[in-house]
C-alpha positions as CSV (number, residue, x, y, z in Angstrom):
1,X,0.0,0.0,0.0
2,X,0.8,3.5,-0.1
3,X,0.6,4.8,2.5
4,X,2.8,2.2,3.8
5,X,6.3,2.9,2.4
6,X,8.2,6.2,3.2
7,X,9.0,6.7,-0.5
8,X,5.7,7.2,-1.5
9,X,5.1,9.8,1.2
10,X,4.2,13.2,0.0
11,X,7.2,15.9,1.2
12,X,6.4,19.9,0.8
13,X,9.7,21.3,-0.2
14,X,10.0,25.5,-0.6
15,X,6.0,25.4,-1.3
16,X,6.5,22.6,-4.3
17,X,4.0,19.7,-3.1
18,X,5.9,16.7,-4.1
19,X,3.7,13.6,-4.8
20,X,6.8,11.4,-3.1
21,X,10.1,11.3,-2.0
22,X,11.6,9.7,-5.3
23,X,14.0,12.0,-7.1
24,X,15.3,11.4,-10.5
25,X,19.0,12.3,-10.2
26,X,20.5,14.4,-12.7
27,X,22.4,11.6,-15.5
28,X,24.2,12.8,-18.8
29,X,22.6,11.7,-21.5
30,X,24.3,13.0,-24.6
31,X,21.4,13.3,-26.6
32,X,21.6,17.0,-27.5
33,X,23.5,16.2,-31.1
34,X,22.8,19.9,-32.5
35,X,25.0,22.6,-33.3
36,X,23.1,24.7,-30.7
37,X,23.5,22.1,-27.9
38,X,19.4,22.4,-27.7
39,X,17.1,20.3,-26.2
40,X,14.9,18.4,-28.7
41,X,11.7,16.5,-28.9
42,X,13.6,13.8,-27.5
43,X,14.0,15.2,-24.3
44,X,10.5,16.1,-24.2
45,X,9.2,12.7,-24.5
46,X,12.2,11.6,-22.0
47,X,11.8,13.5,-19.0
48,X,7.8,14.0,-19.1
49,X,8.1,9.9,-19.3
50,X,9.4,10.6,-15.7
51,X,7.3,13.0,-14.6
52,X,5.5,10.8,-11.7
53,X,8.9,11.4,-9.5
54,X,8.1,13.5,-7.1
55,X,11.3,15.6,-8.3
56,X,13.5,15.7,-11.5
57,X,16.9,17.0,-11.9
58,X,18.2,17.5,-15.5
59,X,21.1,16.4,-16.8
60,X,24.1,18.7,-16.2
61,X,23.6,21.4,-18.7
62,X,26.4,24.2,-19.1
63,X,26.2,27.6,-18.0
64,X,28.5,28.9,-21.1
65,X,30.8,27.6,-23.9
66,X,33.9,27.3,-21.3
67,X,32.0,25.2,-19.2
68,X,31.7,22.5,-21.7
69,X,33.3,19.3,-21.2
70,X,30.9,16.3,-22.8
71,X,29.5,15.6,-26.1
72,X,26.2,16.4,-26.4
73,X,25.1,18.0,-23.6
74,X,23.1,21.0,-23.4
75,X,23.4,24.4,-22.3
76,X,21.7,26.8,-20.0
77,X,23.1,29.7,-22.2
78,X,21.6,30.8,-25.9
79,X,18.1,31.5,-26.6
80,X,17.6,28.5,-28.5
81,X,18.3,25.9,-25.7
82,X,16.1,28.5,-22.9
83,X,13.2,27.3,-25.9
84,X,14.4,24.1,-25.9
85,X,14.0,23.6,-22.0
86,X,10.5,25.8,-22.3
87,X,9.0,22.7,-24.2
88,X,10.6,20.2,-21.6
89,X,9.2,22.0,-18.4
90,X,5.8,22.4,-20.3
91,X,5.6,18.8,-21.3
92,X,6.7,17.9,-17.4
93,X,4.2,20.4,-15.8
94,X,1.5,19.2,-18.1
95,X,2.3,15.7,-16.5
96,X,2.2,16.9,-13.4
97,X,6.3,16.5,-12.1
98,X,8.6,19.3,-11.0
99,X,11.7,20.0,-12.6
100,X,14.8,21.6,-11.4
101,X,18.0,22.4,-13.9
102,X,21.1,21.2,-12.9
103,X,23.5,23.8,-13.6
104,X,27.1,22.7,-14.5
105,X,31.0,23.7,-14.8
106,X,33.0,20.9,-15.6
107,X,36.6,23.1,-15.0
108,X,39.5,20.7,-15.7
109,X,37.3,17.6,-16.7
110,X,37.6,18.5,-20.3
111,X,40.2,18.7,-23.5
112,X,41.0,21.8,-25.3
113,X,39.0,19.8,-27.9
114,X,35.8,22.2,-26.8
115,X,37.0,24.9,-26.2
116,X,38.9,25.6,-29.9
117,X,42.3,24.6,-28.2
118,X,42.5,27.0,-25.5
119,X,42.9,25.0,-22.0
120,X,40.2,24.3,-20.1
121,X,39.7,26.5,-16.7
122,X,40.2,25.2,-13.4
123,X,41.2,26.5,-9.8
124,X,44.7,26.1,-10.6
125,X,47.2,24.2,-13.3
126,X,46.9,20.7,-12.4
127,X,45.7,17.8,-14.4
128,X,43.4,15.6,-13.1
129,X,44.9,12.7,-15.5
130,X,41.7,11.1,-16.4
131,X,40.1,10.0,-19.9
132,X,37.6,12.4,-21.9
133,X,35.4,11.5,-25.0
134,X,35.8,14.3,-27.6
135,X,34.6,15.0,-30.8
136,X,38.1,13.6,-31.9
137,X,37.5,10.5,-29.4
138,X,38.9,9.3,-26.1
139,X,41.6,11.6,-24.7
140,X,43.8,12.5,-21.7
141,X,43.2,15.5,-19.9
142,X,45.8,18.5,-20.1
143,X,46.9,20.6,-17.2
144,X,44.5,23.2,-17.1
145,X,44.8,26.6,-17.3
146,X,44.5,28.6,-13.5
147,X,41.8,30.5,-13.8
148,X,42.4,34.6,-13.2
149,X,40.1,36.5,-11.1
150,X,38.7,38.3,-13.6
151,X,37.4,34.9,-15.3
152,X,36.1,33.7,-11.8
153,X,34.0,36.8,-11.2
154,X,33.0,35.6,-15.3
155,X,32.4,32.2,-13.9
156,X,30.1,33.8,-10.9
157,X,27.8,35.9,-13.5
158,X,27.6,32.8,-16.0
159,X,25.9,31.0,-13.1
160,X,23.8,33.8,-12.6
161,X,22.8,34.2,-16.0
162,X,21.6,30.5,-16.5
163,X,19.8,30.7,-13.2
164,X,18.1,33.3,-14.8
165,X,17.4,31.3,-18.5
166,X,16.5,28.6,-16.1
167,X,13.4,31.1,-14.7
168,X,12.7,32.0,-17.8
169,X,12.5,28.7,-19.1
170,X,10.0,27.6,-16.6
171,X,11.8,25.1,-14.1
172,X,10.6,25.0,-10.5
173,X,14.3,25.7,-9.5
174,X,17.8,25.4,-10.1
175,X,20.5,22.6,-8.7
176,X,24.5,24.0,-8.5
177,X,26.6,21.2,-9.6
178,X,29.2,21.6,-7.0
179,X,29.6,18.0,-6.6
180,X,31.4,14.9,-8.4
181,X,35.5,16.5,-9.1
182,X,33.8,18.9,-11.4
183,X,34.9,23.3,-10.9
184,X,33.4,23.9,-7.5
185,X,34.5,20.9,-6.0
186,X,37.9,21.6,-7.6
187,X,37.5,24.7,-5.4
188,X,37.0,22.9,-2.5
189,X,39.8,19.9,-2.5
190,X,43.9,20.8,-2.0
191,X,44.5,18.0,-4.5
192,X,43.2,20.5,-7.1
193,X,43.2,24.0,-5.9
194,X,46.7,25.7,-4.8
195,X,45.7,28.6,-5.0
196,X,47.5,31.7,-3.1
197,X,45.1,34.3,-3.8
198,X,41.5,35.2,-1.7
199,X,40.2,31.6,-3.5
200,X,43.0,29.5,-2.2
201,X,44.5,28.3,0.8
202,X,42.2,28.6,3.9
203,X,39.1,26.3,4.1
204,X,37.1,29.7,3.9
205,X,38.6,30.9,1.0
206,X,38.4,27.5,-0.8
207,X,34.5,27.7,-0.5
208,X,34.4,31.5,-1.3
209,X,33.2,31.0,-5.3
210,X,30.1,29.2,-4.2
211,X,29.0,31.5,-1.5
212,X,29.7,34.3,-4.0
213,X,27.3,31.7,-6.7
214,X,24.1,31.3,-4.1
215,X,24.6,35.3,-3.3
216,X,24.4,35.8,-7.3
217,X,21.8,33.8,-8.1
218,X,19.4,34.9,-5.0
219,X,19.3,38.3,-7.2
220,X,17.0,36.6,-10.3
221,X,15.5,33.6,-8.3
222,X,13.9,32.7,-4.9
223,X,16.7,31.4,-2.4
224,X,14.3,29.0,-1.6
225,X,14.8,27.4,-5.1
226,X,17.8,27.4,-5.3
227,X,19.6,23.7,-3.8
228,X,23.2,22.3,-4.8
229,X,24.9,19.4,-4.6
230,X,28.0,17.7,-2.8
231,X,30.4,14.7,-3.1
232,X,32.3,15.1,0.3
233,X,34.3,11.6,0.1
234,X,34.5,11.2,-3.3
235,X,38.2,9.9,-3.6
236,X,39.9,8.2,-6.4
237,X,37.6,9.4,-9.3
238,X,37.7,12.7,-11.4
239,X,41.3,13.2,-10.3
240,X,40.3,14.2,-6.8
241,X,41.6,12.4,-3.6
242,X,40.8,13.5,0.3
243,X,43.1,15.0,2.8
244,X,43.1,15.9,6.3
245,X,41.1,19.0,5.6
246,X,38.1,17.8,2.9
247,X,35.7,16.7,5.4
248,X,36.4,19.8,7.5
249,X,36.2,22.1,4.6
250,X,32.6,19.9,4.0
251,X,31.3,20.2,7.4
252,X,32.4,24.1,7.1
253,X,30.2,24.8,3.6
254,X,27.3,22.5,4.6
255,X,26.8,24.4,8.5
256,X,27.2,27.7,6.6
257,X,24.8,26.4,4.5
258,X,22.1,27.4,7.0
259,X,22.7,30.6,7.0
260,X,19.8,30.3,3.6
261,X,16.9,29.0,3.1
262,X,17.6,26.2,0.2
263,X,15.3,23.8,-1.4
264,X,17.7,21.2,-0.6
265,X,21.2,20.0,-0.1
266,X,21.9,16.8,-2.6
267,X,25.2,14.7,-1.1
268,X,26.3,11.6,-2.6
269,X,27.2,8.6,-0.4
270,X,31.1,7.7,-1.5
271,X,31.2,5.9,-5.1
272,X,34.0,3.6,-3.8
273,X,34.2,1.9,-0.6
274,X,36.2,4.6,1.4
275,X,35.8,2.5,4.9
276,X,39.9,1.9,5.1
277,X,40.9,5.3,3.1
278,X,42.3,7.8,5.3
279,X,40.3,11.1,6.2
280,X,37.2,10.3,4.5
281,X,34.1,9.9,5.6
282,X,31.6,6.7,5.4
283,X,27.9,7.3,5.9
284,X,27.5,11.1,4.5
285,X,24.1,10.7,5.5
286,X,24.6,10.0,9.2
287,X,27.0,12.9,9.3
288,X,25.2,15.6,7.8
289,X,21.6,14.6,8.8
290,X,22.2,16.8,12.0
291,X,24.1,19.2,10.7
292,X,22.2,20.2,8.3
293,X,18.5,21.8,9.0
294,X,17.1,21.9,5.7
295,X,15.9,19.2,3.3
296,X,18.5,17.0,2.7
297,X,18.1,14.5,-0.3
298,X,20.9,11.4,-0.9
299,X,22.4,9.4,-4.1
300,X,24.4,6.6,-5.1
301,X,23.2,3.1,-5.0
302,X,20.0,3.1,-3.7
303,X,17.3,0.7,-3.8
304,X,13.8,0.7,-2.9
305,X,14.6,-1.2,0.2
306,X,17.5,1.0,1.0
307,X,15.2,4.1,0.2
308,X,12.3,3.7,2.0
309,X,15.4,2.9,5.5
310,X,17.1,5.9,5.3
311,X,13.7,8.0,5.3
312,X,12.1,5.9,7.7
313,X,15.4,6.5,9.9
314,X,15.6,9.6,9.4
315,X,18.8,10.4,7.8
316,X,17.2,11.9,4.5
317,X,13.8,13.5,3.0
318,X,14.2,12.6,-0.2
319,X,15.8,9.8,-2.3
320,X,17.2,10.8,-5.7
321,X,17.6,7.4,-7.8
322,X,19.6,7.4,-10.9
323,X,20.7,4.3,-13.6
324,X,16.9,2.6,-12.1
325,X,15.2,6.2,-13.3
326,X,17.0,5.0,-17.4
327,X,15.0,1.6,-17.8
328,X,12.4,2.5,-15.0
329,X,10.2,5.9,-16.6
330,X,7.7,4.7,-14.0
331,X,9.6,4.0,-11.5
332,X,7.2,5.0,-8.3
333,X,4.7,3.0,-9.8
334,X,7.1,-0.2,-9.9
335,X,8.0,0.6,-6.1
336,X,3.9,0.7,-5.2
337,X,4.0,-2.4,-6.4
338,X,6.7,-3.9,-5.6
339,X,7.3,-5.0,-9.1
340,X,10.7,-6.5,-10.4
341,X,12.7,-3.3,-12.2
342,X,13.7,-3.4,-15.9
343,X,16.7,-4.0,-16.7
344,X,18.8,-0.6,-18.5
345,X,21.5,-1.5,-21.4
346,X,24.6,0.7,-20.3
347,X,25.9,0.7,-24.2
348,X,23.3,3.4,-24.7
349,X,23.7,5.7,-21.7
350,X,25.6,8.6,-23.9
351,X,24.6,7.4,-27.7
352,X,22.5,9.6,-29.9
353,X,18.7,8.8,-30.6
354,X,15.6,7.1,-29.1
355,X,17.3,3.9,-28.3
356,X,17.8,3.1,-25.1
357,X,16.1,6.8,-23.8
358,X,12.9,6.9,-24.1
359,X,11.9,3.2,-25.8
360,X,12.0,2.1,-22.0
361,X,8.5,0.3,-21.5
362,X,5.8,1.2,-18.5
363,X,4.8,-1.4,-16.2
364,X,1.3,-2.9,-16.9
């Protein structure tokens, strides 16, 4: 029944009546295979497929050309893709969903393949030394280029910008991508920012770019839909490893974090089993459940079982659910009922075309 699993609860969040607690977690999709980096009438028929979540987050779309560091993703940026997104909010109100747009930097996690050959822009020149798919095929990163402070004030009104294409486009709210070894969290970690400068160094300073972000963007939206989200222990992926100071410089971000009044606060268990890595922390949940006062929502590996725990503990409002949301457009229903999930084929996460997006059946 119902009423009976804590998944299927209703949750008010910032005045937005969610039907449950299932998110649909943001996932890059690649299906945006246009000059314009637009959505199409693909992602129409994709994400108001998912609409019965209580939540969606898009994919990572980029706030400008210099954030760019994926095929086929779209952008938060040109008028064409702000039309583009107006169609795919429409088509997911219509449904009856809520949509927020995740808005992304991908800093260092990219080739000069993108960007014309200039050198991607991160906190400061150190490669991440990881594989990238370009245009050109797989490559290896390149040590960045340290961003001056004239291209992070850039980087501050490019997030303000697409916060205000994302308004315009008709989403219920925005998500910072400050999670997963992308610019932000390249702010946050020593492994990848050395800065000397008022954006280096000090835990303070390391977090000052997305303070300065949420202070921009409460200027063209509500605070109150405006959430982010956070990777604290991700170690070993993206280039970014943990030191003695991550989980303080976590704990320091997420208690300042109360100083607003956020739709949420997204954190990611750890990818990789982290239980014998130095400095890292575990159970994210556990940790930040009373530190933080807001709605806090959780990723990574989560089942129906595992979902409806951790909000019967507790530990988390909502659950965001991710590969399951691919082969699963109906995914609340199948948890109602218990029914066995579809299966998703990986070797069409980040192709072009229908196949494998939105040929995904319903349950009957």
């Amino acid at each position: 029944m119902i009423h009976q699993q804590p998944l299927l609860w209703e949750y008010i969040m910032s005045g937005l009546k969610l039907k449950n607690r299932i998110v649909m977690a943001p996932m890059t999709r690649s299906r945006a295979d246009n000059p314009e980096h637009t959505p199409t009438d693909l992602h129409v028929q994709y994400y108001a497929q998912r609409a019965s979540a209580g939540l969606m987050i898009t994919e990572g779309s980029q706030i400008s050309t210099r954030a760019v560091g994926y095929l086929h993703t779209p952008g938060m940026y040109s008028l064409p893709q702000i039309e583009g997104w107006k169609r795919v909010t429409r088509a997911v109100h219509d449904a009856g969903g809520h949509i927020f747009a995740q808005l992304w930097h991908v800093g260092r996690i990219s080739h000069p393949d993108f960007h014309g050959g200039e050198l991607p822009l991160a906190p400061s020149a150190v490669n991440p030394t990881v594989k990238v798919r370009t245009q050109l095929g797989t490559r290896e990163t390149v040590t960045p280029k340290a961003i001056t402070f004239e291209e992070i004030q850039q980087t501050v009104s490019d997030f303000q910008h697409a916060a205000q294409h994302a308004v315009e486009a008709g989403f219920d709210g925005v998500e910072i991508h400050s999670s997963n070894g992308y610019l932000l969290h390249q702010f946050f970690n020593r492994c990848s920012n050395v800065r000397t400068d008022q954006y280096g160094g000090s835990i303070e300073n390391r977090a000052r770019i997305l303070f300065e972000i949420i202070n921009a963007l409460r200027t063209v939206m509500p605070e109150h839909r405006i959430a982010l989200r956070l990777n604290p222990s991700l170690h070993g992926a993206s280039g970014m490893t943990v030191d003695e100071e991550t989980i303080p410089t976590f704990d320091y971000i997420i208690e300042r974090l109360n100083q607003y009044a956020l739709a949420y606060l997204h954190l990611s268990e750890p990818f990789t089993d982290v239980a014998h890595v130095p400095f890292t922390e575990p159970n994210i949940a556990q940790r930040y459940r009373p530190i933080f006062k807001g709605t806090l929502m959780i990723n990574n590996k989560f089942d129906r079982e595992k979902g409806n725990a951790i909000i019967e503990e507790g530990l988390a409002d909502l659950v965001s659910f991710g590969k399951p949301f691919i082969s699963n457009p109906d995914l609340p229903r199948r948890f109602e009922l218990n029914a066995e999930l579809a299966p998703w084929n990986q070797s069409t996460f980040y192709t072009q075309g229908a196949a494998g997006y939105i040929d995904y059946p319903k349950v009957t």
